[in-house]
N, CA, C and O atoms as CSV, one atom per row, in Angstrom:
chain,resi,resn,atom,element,x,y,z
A,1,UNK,N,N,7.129,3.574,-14.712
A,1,UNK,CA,C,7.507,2.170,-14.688
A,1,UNK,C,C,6.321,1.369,-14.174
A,1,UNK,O,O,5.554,1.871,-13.353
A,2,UNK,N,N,6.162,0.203,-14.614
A,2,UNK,CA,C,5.067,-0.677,-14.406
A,2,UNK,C,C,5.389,-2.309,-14.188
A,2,UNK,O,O,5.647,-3.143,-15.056
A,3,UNK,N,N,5.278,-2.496,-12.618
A,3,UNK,CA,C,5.797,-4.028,-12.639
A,3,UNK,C,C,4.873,-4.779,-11.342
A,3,UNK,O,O,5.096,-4.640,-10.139
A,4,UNK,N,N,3.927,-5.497,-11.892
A,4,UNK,CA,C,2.850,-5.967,-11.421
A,4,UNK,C,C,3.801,-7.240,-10.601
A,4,UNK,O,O,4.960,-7.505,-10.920
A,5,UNK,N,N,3.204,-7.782,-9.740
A,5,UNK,CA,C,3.591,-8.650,-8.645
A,5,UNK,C,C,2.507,-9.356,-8.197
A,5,UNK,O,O,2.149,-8.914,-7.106
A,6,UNK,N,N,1.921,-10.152,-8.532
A,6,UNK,CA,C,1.224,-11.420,-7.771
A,6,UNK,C,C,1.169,-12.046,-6.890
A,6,UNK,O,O,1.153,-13.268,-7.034
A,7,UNK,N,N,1.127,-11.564,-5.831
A,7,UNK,CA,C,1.176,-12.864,-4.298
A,7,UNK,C,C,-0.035,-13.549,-4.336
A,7,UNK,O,O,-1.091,-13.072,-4.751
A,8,UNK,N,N,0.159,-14.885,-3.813
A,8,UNK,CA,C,-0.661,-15.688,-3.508
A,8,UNK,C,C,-0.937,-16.005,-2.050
A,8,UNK,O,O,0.128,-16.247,-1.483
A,9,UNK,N,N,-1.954,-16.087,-1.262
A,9,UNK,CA,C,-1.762,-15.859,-0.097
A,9,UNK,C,C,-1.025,-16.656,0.973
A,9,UNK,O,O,-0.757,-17.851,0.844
A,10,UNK,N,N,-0.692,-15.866,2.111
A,10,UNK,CA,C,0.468,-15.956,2.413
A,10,UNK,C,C,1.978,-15.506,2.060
A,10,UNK,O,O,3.011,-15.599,2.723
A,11,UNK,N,N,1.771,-15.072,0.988
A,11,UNK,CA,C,3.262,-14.586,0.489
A,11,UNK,C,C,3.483,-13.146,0.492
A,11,UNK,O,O,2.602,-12.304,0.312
A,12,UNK,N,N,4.831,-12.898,0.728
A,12,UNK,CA,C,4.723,-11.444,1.020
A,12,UNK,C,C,5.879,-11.344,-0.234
A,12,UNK,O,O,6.336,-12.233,-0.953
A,13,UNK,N,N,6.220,-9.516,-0.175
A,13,UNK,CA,C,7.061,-8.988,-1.144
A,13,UNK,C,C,7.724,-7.855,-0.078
A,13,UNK,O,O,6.863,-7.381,0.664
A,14,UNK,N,N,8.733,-7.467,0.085
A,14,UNK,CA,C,9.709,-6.371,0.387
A,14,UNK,C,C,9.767,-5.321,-0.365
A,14,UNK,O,O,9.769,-5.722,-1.529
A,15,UNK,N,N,9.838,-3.691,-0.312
A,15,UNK,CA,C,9.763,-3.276,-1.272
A,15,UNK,C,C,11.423,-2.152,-0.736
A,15,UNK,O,O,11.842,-1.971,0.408
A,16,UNK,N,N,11.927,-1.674,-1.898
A,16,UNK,CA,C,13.407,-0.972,-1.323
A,16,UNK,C,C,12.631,0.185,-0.698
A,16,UNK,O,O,11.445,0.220,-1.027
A,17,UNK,N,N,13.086,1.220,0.205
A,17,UNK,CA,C,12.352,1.944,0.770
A,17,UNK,C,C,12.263,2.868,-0.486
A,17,UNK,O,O,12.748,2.465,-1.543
A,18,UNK,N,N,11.404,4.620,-0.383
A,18,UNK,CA,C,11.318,5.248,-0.671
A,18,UNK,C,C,10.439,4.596,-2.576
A,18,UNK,O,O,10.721,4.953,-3.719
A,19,UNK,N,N,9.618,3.803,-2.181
A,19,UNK,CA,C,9.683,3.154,-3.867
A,19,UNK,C,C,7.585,3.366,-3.628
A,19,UNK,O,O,6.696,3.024,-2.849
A,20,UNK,N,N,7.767,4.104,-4.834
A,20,UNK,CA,C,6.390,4.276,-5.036
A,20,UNK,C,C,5.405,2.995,-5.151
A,20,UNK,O,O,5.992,2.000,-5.578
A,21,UNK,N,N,4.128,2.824,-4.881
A,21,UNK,CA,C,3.431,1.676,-4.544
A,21,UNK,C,C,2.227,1.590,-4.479
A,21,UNK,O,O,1.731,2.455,-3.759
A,22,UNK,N,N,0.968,0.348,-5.297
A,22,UNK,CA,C,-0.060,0.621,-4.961
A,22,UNK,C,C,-0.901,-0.271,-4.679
A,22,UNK,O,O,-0.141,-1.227,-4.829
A,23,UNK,N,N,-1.492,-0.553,-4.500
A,23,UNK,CA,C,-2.284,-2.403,-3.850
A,23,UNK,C,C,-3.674,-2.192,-4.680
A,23,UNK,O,O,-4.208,-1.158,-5.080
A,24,UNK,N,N,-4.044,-3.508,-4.785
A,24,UNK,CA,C,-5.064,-4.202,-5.626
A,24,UNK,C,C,-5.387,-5.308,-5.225
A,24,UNK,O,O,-4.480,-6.138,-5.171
A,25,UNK,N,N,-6.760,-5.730,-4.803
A,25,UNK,CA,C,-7.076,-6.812,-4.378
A,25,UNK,C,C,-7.576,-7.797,-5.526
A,25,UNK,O,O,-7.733,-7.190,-6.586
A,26,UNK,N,N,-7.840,-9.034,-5.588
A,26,UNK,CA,C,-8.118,-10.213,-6.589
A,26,UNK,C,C,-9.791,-9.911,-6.364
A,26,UNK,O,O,-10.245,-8.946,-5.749
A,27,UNK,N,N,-10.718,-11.174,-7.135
A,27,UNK,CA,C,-11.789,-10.954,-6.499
A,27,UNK,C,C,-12.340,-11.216,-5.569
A,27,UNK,O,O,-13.337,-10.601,-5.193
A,28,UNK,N,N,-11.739,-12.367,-4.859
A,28,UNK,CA,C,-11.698,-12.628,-3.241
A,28,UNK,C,C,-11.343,-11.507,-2.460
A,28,UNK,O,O,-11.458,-11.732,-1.255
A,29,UNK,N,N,-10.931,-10.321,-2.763
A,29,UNK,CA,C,-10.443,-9.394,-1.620
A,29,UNK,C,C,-8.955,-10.104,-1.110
A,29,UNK,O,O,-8.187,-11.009,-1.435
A,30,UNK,N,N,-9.099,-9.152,-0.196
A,30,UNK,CA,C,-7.360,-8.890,0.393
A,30,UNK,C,C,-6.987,-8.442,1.575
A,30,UNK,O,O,-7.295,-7.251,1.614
A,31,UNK,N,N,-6.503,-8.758,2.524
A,31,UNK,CA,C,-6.222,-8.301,3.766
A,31,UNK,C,C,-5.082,-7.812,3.395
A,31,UNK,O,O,-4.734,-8.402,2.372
A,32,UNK,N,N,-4.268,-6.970,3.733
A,32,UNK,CA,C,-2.992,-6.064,3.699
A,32,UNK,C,C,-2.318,-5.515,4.766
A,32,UNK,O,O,-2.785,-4.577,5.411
A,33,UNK,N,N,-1.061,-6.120,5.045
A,33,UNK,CA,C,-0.483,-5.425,6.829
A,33,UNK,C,C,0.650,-4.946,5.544
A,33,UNK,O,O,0.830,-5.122,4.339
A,34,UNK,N,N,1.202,-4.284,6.623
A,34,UNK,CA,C,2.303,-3.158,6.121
A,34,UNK,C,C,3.346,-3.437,7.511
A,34,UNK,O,O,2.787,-3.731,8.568
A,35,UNK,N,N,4.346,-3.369,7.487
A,35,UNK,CA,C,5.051,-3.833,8.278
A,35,UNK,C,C,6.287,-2.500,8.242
A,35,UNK,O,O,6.038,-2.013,7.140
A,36,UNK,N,N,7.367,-1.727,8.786
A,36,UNK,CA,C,7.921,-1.089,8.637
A,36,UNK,C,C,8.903,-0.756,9.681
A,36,UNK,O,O,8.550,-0.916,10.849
A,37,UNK,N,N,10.375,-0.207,9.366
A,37,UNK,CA,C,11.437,-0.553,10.559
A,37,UNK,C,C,11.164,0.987,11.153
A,37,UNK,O,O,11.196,1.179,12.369
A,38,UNK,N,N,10.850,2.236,10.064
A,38,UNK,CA,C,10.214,3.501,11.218
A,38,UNK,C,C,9.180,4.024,10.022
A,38,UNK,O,O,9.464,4.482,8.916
A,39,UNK,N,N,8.021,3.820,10.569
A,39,UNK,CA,C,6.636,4.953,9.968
A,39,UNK,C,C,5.889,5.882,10.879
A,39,UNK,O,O,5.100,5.749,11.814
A,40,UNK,N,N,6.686,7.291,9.965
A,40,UNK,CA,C,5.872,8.329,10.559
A,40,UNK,C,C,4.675,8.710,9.360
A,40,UNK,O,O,4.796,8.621,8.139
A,41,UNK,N,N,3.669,9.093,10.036
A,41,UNK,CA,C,2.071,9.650,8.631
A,41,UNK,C,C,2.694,10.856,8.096
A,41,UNK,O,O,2.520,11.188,6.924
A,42,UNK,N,N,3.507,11.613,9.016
A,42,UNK,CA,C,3.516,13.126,8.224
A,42,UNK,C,C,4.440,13.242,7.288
A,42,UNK,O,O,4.685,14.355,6.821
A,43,UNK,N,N,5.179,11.995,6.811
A,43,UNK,CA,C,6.276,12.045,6.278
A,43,UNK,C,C,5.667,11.131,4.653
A,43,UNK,O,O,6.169,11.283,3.540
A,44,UNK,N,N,4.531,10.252,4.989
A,44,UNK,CA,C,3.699,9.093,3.840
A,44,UNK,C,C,3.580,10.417,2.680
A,44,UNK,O,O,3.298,11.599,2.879
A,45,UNK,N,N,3.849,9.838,1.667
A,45,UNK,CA,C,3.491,10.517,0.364
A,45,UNK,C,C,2.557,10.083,-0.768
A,45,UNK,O,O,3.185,9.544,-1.680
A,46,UNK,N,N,1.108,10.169,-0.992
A,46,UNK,CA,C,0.150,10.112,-1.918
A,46,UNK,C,C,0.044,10.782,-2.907
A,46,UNK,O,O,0.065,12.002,-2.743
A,47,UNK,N,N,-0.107,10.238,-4.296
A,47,UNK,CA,C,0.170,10.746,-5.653
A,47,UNK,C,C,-1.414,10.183,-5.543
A,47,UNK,O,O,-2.162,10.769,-6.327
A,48,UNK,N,N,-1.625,9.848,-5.273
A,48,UNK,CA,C,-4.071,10.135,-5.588
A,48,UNK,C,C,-4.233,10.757,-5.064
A,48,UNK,O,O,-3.937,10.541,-3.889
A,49,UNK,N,N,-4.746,11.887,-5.353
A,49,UNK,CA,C,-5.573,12.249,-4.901
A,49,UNK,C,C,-6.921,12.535,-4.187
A,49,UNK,O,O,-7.540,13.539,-3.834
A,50,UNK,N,N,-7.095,11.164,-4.137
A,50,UNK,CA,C,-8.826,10.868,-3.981
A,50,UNK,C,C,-7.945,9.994,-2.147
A,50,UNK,O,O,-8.692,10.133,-1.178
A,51,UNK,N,N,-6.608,9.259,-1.842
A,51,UNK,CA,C,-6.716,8.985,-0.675
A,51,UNK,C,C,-6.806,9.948,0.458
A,51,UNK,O,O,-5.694,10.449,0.622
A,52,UNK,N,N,-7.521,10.327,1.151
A,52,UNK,CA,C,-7.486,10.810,2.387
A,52,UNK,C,C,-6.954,10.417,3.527
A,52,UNK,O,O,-7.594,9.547,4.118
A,53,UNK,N,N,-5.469,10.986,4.276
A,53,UNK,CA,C,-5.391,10.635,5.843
A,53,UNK,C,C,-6.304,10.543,6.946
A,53,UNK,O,O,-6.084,9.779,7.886
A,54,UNK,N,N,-7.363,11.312,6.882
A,54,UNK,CA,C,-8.517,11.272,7.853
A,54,UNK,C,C,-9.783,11.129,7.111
A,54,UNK,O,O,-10.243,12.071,6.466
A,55,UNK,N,N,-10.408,9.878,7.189
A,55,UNK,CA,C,-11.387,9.470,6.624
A,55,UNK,C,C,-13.101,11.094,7.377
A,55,UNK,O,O,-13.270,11.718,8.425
A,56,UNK,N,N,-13.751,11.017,6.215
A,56,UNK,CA,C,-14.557,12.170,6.150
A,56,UNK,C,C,-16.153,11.455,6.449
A,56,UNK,O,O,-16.750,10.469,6.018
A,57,UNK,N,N,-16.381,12.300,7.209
A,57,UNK,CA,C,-17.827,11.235,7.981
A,57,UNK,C,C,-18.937,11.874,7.182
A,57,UNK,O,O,-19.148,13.037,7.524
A,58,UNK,N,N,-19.882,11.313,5.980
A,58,UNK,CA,C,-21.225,11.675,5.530
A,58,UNK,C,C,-21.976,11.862,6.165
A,58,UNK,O,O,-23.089,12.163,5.734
């Protein structure tokens, strides 16, 4: 499924829990808070492969 969403800044979106999700910034960039009623990391689920939980020092 594919359903793009546009905020303009300042505006936020709710998402139902458990709902797959992915962010994209404009060409101005993007600040992004995440807000949540309980987040645990060991429980977050990534379908990329390329995100890493612990960023890898060159």
């Amino acid at each position: 499924m594919w359903n793009e969403i546009v905020l303009k800044p300042g505006e936020q979106y709710t998402l139902e829990p458990n709902t797959l999700h992915w962010f994209q910034a404009g060409e101005e960039g993007a600040v992004v808070s995440e807000f949540s009623t309980m987040s645990t990391d060991e429980y977050d689920v990534f379908t990329d492969q390329e995100i890493k939980r612990i960023p890898e020092i060159e």
